[in-house]
Biopython code that builds the backbone (N, CA, C, O; Angstrom):
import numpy as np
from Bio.PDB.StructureBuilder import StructureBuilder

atoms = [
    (1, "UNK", "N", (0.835, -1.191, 0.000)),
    (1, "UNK", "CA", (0.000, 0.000, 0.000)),
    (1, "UNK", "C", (0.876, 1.250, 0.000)),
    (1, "UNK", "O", (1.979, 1.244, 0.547)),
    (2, "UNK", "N", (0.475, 2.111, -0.496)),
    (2, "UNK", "CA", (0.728, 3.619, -0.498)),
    (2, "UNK", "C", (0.690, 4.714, 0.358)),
    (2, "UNK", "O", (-0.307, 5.390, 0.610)),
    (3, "UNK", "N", (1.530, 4.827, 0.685)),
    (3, "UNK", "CA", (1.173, 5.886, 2.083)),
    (3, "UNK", "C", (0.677, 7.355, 1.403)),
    (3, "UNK", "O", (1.518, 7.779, 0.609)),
    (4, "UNK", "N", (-0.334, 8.089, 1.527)),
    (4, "UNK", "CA", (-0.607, 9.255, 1.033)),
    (4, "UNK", "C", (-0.293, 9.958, 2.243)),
    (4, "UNK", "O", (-0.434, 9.515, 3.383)),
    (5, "UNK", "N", (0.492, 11.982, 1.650)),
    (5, "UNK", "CA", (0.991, 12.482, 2.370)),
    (5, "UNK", "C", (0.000, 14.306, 1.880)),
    (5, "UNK", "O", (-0.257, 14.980, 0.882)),
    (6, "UNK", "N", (-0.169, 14.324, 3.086)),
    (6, "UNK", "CA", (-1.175, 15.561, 3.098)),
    (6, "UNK", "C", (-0.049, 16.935, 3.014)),
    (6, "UNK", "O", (0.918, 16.537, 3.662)),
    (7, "UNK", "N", (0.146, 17.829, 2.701)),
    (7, "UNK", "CA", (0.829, 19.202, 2.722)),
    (7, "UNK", "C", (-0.258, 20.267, 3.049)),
    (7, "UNK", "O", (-1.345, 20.589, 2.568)),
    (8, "UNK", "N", (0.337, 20.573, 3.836)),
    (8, "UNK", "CA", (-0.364, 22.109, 4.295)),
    (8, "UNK", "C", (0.736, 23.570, 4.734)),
    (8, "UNK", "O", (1.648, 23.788, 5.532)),
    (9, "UNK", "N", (-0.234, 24.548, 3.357)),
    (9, "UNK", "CA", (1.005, 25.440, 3.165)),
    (9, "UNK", "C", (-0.262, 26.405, 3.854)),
    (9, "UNK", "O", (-1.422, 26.284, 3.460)),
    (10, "UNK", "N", (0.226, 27.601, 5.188)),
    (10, "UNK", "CA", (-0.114, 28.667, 5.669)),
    (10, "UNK", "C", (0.433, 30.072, 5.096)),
    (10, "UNK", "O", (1.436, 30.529, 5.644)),
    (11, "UNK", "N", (0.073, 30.513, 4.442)),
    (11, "UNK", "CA", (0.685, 31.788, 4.049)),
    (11, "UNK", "C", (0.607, 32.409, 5.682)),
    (11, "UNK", "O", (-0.412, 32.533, 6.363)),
    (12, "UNK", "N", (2.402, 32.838, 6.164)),
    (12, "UNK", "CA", (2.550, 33.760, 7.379)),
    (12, "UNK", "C", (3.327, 35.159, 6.965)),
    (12, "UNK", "O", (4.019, 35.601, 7.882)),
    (13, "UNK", "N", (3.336, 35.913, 5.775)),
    (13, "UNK", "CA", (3.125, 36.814, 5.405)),
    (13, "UNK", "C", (2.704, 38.165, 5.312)),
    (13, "UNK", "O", (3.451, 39.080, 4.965)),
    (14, "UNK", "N", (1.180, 38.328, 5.705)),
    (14, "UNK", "CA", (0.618, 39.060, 5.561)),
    (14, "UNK", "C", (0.429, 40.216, 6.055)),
    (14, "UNK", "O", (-0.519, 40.918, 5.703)),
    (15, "UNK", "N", (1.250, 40.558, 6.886)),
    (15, "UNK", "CA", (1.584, 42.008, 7.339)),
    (15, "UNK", "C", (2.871, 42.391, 7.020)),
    (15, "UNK", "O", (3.254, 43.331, 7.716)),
    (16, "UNK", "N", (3.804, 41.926, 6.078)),
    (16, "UNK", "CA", (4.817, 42.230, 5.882)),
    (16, "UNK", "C", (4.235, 42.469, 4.389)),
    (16, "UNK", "O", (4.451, 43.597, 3.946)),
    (17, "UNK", "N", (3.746, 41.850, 3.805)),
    (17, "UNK", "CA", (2.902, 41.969, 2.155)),
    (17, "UNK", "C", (2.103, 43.467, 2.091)),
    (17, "UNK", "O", (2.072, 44.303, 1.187)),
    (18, "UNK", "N", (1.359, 43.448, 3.666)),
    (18, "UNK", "CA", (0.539, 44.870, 3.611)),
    (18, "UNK", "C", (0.989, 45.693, 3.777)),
    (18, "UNK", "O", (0.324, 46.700, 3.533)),
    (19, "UNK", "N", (2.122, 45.852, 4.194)),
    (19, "UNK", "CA", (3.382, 46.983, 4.622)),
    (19, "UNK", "C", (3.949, 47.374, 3.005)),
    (19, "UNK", "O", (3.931, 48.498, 2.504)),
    (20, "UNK", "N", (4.358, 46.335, 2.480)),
    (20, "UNK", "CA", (5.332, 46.786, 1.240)),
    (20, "UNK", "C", (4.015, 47.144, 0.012)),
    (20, "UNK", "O", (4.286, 47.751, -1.024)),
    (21, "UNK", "N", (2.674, 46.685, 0.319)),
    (21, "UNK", "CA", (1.686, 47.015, -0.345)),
    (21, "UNK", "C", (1.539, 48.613, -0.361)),
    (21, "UNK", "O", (1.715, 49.425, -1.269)),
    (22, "UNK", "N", (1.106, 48.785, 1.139)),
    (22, "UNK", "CA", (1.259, 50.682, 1.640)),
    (22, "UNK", "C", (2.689, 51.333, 0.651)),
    (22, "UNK", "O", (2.672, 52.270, -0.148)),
    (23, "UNK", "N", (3.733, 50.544, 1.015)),
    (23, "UNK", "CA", (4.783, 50.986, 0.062)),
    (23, "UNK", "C", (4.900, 51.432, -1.270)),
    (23, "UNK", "O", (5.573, 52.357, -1.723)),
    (24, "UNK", "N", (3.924, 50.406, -1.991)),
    (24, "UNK", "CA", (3.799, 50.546, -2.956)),
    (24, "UNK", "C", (3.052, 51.446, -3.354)),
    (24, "UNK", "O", (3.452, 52.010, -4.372)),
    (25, "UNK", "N", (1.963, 51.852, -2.869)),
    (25, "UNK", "CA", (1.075, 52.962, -3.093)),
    (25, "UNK", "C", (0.919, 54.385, -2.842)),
    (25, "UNK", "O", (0.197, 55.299, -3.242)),
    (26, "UNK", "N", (2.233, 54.153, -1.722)),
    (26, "UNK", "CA", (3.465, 55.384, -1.448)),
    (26, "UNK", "C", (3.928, 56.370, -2.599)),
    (26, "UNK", "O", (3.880, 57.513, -3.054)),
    (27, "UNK", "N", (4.434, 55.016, -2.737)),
    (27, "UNK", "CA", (5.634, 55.173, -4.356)),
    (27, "UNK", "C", (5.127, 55.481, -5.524)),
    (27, "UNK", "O", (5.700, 56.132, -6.398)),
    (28, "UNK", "N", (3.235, 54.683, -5.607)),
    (28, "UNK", "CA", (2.872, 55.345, -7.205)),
    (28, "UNK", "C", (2.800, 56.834, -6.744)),
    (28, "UNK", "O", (3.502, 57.710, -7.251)),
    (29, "UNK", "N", (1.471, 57.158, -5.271)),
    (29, "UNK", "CA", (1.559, 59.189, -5.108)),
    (29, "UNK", "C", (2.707, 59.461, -5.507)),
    (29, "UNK", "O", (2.763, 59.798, -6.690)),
    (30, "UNK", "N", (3.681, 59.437, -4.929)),
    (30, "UNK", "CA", (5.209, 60.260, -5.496)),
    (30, "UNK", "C", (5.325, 60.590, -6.366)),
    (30, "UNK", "O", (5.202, 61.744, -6.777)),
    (31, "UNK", "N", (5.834, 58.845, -7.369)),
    (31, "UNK", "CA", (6.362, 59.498, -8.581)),
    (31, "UNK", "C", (5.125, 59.783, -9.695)),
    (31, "UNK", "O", (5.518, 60.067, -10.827)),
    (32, "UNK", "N", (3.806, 59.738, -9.499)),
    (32, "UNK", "CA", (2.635, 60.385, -9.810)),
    (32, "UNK", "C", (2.894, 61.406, -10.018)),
    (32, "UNK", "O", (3.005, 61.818, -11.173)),
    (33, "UNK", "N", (3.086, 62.195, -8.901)),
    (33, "UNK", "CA", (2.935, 63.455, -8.635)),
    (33, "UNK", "C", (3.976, 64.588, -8.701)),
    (33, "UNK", "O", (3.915, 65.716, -8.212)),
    (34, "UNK", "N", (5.510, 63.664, -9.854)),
    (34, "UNK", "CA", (6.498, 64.212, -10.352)),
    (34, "UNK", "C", (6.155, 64.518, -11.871)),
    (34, "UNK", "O", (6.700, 65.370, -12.573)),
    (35, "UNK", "N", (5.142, 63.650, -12.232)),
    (35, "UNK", "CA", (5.163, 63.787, -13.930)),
    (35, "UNK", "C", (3.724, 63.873, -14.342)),
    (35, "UNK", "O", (2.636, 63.466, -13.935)),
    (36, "UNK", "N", (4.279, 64.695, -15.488)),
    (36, "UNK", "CA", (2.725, 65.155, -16.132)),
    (36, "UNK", "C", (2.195, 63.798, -17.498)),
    (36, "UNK", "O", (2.725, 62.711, -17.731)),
    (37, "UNK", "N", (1.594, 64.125, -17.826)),
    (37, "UNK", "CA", (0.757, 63.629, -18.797)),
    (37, "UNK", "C", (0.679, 62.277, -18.981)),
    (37, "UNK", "O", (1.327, 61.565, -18.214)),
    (38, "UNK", "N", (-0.157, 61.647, -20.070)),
    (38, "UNK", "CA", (-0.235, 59.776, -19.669)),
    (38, "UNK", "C", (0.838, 58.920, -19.375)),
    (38, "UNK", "O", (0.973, 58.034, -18.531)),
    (39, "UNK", "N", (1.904, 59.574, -20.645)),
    (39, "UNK", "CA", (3.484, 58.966, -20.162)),
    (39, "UNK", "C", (3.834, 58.933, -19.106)),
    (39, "UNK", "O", (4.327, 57.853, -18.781)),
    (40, "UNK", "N", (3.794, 59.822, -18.231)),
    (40, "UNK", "CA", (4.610, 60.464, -17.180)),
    (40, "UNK", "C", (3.649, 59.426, -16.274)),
    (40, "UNK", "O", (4.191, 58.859, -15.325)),
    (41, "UNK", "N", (2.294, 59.180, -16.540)),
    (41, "UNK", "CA", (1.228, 58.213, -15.608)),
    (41, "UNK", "C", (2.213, 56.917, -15.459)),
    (41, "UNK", "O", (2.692, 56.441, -14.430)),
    (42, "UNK", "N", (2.339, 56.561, -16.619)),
    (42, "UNK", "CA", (3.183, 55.285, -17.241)),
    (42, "UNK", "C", (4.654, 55.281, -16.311)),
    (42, "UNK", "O", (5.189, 54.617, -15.423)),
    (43, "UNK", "N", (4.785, 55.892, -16.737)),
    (43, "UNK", "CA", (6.470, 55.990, -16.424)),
    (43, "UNK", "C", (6.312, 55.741, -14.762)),
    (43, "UNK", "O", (6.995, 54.819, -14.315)),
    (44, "UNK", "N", (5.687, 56.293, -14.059)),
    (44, "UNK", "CA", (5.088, 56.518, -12.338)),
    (44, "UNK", "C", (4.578, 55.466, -11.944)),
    (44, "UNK", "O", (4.422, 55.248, -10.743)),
    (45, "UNK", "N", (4.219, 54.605, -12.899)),
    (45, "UNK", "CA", (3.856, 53.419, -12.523)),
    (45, "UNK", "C", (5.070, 52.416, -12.723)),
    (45, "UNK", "O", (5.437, 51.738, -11.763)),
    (46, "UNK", "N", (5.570, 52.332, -13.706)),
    (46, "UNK", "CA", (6.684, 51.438, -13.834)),
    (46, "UNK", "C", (8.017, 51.682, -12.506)),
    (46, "UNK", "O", (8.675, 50.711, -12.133)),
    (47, "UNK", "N", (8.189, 52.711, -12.077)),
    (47, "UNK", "CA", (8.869, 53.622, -11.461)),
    (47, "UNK", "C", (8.273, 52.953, -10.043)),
    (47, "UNK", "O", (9.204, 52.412, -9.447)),
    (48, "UNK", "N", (7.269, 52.852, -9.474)),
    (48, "UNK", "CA", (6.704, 52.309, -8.217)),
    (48, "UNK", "C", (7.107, 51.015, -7.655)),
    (48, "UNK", "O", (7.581, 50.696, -6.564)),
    (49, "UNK", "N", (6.700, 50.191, -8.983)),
    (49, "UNK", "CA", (7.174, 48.858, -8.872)),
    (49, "UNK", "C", (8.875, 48.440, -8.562)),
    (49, "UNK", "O", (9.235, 47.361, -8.089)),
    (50, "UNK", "N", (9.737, 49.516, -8.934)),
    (50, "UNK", "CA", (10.892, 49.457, -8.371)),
    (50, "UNK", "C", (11.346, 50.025, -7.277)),
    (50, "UNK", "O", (12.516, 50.233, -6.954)),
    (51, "UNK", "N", (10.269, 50.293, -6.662)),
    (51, "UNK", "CA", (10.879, 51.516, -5.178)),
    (51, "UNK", "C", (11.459, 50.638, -4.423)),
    (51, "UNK", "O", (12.509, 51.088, -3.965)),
    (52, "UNK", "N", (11.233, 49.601, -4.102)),
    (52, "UNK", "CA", (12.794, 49.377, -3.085)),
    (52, "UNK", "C", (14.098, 49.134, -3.654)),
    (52, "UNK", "O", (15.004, 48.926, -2.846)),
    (53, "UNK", "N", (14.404, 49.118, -5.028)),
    (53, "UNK", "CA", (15.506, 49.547, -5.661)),
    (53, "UNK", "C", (15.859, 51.044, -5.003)),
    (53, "UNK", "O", (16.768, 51.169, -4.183)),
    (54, "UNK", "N", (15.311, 51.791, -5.305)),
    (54, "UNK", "CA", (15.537, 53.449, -5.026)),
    (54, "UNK", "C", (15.674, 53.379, -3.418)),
    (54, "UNK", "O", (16.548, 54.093, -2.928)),
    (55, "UNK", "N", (14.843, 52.536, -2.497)),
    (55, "UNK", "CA", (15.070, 52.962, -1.453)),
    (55, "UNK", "C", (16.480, 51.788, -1.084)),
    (55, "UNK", "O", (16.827, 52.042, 0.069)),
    (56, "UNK", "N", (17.183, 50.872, -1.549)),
    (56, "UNK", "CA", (18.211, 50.820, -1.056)),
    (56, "UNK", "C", (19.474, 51.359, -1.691)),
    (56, "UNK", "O", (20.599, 51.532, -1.223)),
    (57, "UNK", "N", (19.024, 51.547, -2.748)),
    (57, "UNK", "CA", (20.423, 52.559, -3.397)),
    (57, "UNK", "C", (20.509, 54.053, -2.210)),
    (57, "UNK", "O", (21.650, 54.227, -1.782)),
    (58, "UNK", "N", (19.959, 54.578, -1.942)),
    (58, "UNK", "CA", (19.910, 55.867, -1.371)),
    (58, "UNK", "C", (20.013, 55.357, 0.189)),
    (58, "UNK", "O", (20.697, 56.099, 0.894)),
    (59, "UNK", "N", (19.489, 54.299, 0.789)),
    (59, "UNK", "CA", (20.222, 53.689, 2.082)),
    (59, "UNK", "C", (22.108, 54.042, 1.864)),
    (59, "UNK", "O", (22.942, 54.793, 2.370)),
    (60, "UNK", "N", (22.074, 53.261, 1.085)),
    (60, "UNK", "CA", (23.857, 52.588, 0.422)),
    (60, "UNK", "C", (24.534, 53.744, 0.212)),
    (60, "UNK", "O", (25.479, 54.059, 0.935)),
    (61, "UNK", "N", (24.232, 54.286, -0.521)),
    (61, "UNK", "CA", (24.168, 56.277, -0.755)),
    (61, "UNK", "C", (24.612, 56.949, 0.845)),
    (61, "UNK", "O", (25.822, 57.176, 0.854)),
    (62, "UNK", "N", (24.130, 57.210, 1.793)),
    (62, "UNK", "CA", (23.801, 57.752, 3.134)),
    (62, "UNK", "C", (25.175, 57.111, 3.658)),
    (62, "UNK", "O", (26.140, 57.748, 4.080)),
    (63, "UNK", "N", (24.992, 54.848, 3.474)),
    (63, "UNK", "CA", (25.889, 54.968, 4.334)),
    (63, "UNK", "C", (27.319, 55.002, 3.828)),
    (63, "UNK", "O", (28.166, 54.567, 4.608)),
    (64, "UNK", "N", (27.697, 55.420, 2.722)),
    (64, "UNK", "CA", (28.990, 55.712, 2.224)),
    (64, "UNK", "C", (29.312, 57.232, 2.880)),
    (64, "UNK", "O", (30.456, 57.386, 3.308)),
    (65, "UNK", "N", (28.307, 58.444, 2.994)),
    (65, "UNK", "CA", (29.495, 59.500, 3.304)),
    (65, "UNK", "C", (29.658, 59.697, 4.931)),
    (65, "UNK", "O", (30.512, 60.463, 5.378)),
]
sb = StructureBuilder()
sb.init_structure("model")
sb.init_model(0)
sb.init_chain("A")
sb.init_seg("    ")
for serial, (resi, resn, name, xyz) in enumerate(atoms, 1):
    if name == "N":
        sb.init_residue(resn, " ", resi, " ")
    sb.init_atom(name, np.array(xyz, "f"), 0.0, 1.0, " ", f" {name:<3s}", serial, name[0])
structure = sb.get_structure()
């Protein structure tokens, strides 16, 4: 016989997801609210999705001087 094996996956997550979520919606106001017209919509959006790029370059930035 076959032993069948049950898996149980808990997503424990979810306040670290809602945090970088807030983050994210941080980051579209901002760079939103640097640029004009649909592009600039575009661009503010693509631009969001990388904010913790920007926020550890500028950490790294700080702790060099």
């Amino acid at each position: 016989m076959s032993k069948t094996h049950r898996v149980i996956s808990r997503g424990n997550g979810g306040a670290i997801g809602f945090a970088f979520f807030l983050g994210w919606i941080g980051a579209v106001v901002y760079f939103v609210q640097q640029n004009d017209g649909f592009w600039g919509f575009v661009l503010a959006i693509l631009q969001s999705f990388a904010w913790p790029a920007y926020v550890v370059y500028h950490v790294l930035v700080l702790l060099q001087a």
